[in-house]
N, C-alpha and C positions, 0 to 999 in steps of 0.2 A: 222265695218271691212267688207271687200267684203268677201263674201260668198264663193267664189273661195280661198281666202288666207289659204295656211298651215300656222298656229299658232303654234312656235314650240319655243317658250320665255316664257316658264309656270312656270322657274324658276322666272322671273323676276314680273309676276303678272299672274291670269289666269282669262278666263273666270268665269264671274258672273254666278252661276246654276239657268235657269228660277224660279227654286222652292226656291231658298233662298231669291231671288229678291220677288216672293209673301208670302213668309213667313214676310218678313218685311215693306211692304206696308200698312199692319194696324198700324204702329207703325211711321209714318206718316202723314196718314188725321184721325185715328177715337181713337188710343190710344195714343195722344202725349206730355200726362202729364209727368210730370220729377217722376223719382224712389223713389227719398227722399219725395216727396210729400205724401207716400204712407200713413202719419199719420192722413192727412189733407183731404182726399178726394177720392171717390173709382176711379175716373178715375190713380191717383196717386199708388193706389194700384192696378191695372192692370198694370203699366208699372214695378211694381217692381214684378211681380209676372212672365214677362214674363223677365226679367231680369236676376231672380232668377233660373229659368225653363234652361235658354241660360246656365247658370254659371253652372249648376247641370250637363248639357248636357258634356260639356268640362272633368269636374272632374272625371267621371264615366269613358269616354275615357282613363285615365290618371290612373284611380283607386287612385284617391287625395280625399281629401275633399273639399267641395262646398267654404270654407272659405279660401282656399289656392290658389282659382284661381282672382288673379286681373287683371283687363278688364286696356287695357289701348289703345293708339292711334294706334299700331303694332307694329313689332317687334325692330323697332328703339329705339322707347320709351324703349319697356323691356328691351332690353340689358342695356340701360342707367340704368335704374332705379337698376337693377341688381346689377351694377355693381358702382354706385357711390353709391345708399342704403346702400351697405355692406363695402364699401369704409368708408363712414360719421360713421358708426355704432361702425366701428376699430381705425380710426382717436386717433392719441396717444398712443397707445396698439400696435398694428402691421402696418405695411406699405408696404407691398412685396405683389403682385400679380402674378399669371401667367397667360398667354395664351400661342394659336399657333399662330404661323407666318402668316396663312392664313385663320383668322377671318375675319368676316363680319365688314366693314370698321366701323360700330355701336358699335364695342366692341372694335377695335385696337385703334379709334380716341378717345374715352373715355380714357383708358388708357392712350393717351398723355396727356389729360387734367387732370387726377389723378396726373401725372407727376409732375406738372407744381403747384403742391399742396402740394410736396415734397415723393409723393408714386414713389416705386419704381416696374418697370415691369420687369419678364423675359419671353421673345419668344420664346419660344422652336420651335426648326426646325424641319421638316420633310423630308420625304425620298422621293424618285420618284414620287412616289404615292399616295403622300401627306397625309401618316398617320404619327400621331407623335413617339416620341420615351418614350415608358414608364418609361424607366430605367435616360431619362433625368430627365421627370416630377418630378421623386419619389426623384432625387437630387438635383432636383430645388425649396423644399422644404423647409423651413428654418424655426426657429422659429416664425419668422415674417409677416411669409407668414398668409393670413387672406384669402384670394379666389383663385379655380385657375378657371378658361372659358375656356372651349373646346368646340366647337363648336360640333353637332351630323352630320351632311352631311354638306359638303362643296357647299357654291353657284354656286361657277364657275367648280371645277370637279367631283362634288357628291360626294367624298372620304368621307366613314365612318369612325368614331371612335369608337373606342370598351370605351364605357362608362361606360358600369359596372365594366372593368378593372381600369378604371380612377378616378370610384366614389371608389373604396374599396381604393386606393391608398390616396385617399383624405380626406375620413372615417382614416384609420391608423392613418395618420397625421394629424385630425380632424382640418381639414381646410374645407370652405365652395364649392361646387362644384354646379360650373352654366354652363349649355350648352343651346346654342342659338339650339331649336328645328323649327324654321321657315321653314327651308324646308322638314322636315321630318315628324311634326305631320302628325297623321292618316292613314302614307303611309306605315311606320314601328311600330312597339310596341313600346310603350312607358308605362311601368306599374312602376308608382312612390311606391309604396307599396315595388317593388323590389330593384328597381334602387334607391341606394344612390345619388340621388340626389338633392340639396337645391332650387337650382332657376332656373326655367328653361322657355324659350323665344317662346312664339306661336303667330303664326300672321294665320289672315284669309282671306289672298289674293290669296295665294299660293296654298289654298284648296278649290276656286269656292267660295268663298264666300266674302262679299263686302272690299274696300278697307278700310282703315282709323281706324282699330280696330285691335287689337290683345290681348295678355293674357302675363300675369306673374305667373309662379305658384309657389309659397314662402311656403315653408313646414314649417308647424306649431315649433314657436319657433326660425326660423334662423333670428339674429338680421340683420334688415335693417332701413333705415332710406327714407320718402317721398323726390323726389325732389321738388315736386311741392305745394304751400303752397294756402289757400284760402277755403277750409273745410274739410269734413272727410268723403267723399264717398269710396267708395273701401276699407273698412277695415283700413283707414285714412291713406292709403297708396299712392291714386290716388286722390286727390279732383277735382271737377270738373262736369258739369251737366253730368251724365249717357249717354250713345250713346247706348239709347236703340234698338233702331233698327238695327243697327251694331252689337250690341251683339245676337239679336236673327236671325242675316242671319251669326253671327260665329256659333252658336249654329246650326244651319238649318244645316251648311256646314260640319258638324263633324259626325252629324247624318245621312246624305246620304251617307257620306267616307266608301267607304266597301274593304274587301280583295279582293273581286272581278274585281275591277277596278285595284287592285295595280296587280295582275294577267295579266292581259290584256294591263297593261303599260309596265311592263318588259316583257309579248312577243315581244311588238313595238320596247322595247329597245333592245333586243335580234338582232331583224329584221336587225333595224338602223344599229346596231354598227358592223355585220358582213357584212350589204351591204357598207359601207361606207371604213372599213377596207381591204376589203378583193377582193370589185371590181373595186378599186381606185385603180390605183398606188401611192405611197407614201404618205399613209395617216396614221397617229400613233392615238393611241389610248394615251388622257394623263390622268391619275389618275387610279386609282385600276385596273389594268387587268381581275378582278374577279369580274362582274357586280355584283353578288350579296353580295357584299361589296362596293356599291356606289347607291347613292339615285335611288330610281325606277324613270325610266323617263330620267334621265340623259346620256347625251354621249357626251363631248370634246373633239375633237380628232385637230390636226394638219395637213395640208395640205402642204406638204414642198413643198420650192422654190414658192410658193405663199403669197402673204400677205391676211390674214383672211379678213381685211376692204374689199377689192376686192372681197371674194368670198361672203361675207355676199351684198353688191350691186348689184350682179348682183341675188345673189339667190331673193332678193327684189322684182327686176324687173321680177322674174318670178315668182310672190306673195307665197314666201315663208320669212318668218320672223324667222330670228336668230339674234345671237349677238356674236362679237367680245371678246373674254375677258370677264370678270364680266360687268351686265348690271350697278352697281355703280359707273364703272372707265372706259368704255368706249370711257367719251369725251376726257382721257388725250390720248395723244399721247407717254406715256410710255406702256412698253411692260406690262402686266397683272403681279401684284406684286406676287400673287395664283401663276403661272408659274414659274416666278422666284426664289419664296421662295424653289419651286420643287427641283431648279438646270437645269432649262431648258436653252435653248441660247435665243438670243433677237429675235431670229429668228424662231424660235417653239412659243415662246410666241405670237411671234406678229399674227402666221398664223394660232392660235388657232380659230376655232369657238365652240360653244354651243350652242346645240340641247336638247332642253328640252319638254319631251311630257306628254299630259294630257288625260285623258281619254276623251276628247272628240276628238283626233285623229282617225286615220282611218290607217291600215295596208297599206291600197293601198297610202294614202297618204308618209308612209315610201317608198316604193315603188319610186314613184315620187321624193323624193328628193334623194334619191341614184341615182336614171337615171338623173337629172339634175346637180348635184355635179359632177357625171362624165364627162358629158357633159361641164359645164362651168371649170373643170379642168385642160380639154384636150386643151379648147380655152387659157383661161391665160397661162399657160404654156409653147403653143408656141408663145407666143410673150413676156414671163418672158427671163428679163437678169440674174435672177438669175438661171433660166432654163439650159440655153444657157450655163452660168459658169459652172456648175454640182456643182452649192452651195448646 
């Protein structure tokens, strides 16, 4: 990437941190025995030792235990395994799931294929601001409910859920309680000791560290079942050779995550979202009004009487990198499902972009994109029909 480019898509993957990059380059050329070898041979047992070290690293973040955290491809995988695991587990006993309307497309396209298997979903909606509604959840319970999925920060508007409300709600009616944490480890608390929670979803792309790995953390005891069939690595949860090195640049990337960076991203966030709001004409803020109830880093806002595709090209051509909508739905040409599920119009959805920053931004780089946004605002606009209309 040119050195010049604002990188402001950290929602969608972020920069690799030099130090997790040589945290796992011995794991590589000089330690690149398989984990399970570790009985057979000491190279074998250095790979499971730093393995083990990676898994220790995670669980302590999370205050879990070492045996509760499963290593698997990222967060795609988790949600699946999450959620068909405890599917297969219930299969002829209960059949009722829930979620929100505006899950990560890994936990809603499951659910159709649970579907399609005779399970039945309910979507709880939400409000403007894309938090749910507790008093739906707690009556969209039923005997047969076996998991409900809430997602903890939303991808496309950051909207938080109050999950310790959602894990006691789920405790009462001792149903199983999984929330996809993908964009929120490390940035918020996550202390499983407290939080009622069963299964819960981490990837480590999203936190400077490499792609193609993430985590499941399965508290001791909640019945699941493997999807994947061929040995019994991960607790015989995940079989499959170990991605050593992946695990020790997730393990790397958990251990440099500090309160201090998340400090320093919600000032940027702070910056962004009152330059954007506030010296724009007609730019909305969409999801939580109260930053500090949506993921650190995060700002969506809408640009009315513009379409987002337009301003996300041209911000491009002045090497700044955003995205349209969710970076998973993108290529369709429907308006962002996240928006709609809100109650927005097709036209707030469509002119939504997303701004997502990481602690290797720069203030002055906020800065920069608020004087440009106004600038390519002022252009499209005089030459929008939808301008000219007063749409």
């Amino acid at each position: 990437m040119e050195s010049s480019m604002i990188y402001l898509d950290n929602a969608a993957s972020t920069r690799v941190d030099p130090r997790v990059v040589e945290a796992m380059l011995p794991y590589f050329h000089d330690y690149y025995a398989v984990a399970s070898s570790e009985f057979s041979h000491s190279p074998g047992l250095k790979a499971r030792e730093a393995l083990d070290h990676a898994r220790n690293t995670i669980a302590r973040r999370l205050k879990a235990r070492d045996e509760e955290i499963v290593f698997t491809s990222g967060g795609t995988e988790s949600n699946n395994l999450a959620l068909k695991g405890a599917a297969q587990s219930f299969q002829g006993k209960r059949n009722h799931l829930i979620c929100s309307s505006i899950e990560h497309n890994s936990v809603t396209h499951s659910c159709k294929w649970l579907e399609s298997l005779g399970f039945h979903t309910t979507y709880l909606s939400v409000d403007q601001e894309g938090f749910v509604d507790l008093n739906q959840l707690e009556d969209s319970i039923d005997e047969n409910t076996f998991l409900v999925s809430i997602q903890h920060g939303n991808q496309e508007v950051g909207t938080l859920q109050n999950l310790e409300a959602i894990g006691k709600i789920c405790r009462s009616k001792e149903v199983l309680f999984h929330t996809d944490a993908s964009q929120s480890f490390t940035f918020l608390e996550l202390d499983l000791s407290r939080l009622p929670a069963d299964l819960v979803t981490l990837s480590a792309h999203k936190i400077h560290g490499p792609r193609g790995v993430g985590a499941l953390y399965v508290r001791q005891g909640t019945p699941i079942k493997k999807q994947l069939h061929g040995g019994y690595s991960e607790f015989d949860l995940r079989p499959g050779t170990e991605n050593v090195a992946g695990a020790v640049g997730f393990g790397k990337a958990v251990e440099l995550s500090t309160s201090e960076h998340v400090k320093r991203i919600r000032m940027m966030q702070s910056r962004l979202a009152d330059g954007l709001t506030h010296d724009i004409d007609d730019v909305v803020l969409n999801g939580s009004q109260d930053l500090n109830k949506r993921l650190p880093g995060n700002i969506n806002v809408s640009f009315n009487r513009i379409e987002g595709e337009s301003v996300v090209l041209h911000l491009d051509m002045r090497q700044i990198a955003v995205i349209t909508g969710s970076a998973c739905f993108s290529r369709s040409l429907e308006p962002s499902y996240v928006m709609m599920a809100m109650g927005f119009s097709h036209e707030r959805a469509h002119g939504s972009i997303r701004f997502t920053i990481s602690r290797f931004n720069t203030p002055e780089e906020m800065n920069r994109v608020v004087e440009t946004c106004r600038e390519i605002a002022r252009s499209l606009r005089s030459i929008s029909p939808l301008h000219k209309q007063g749409v």
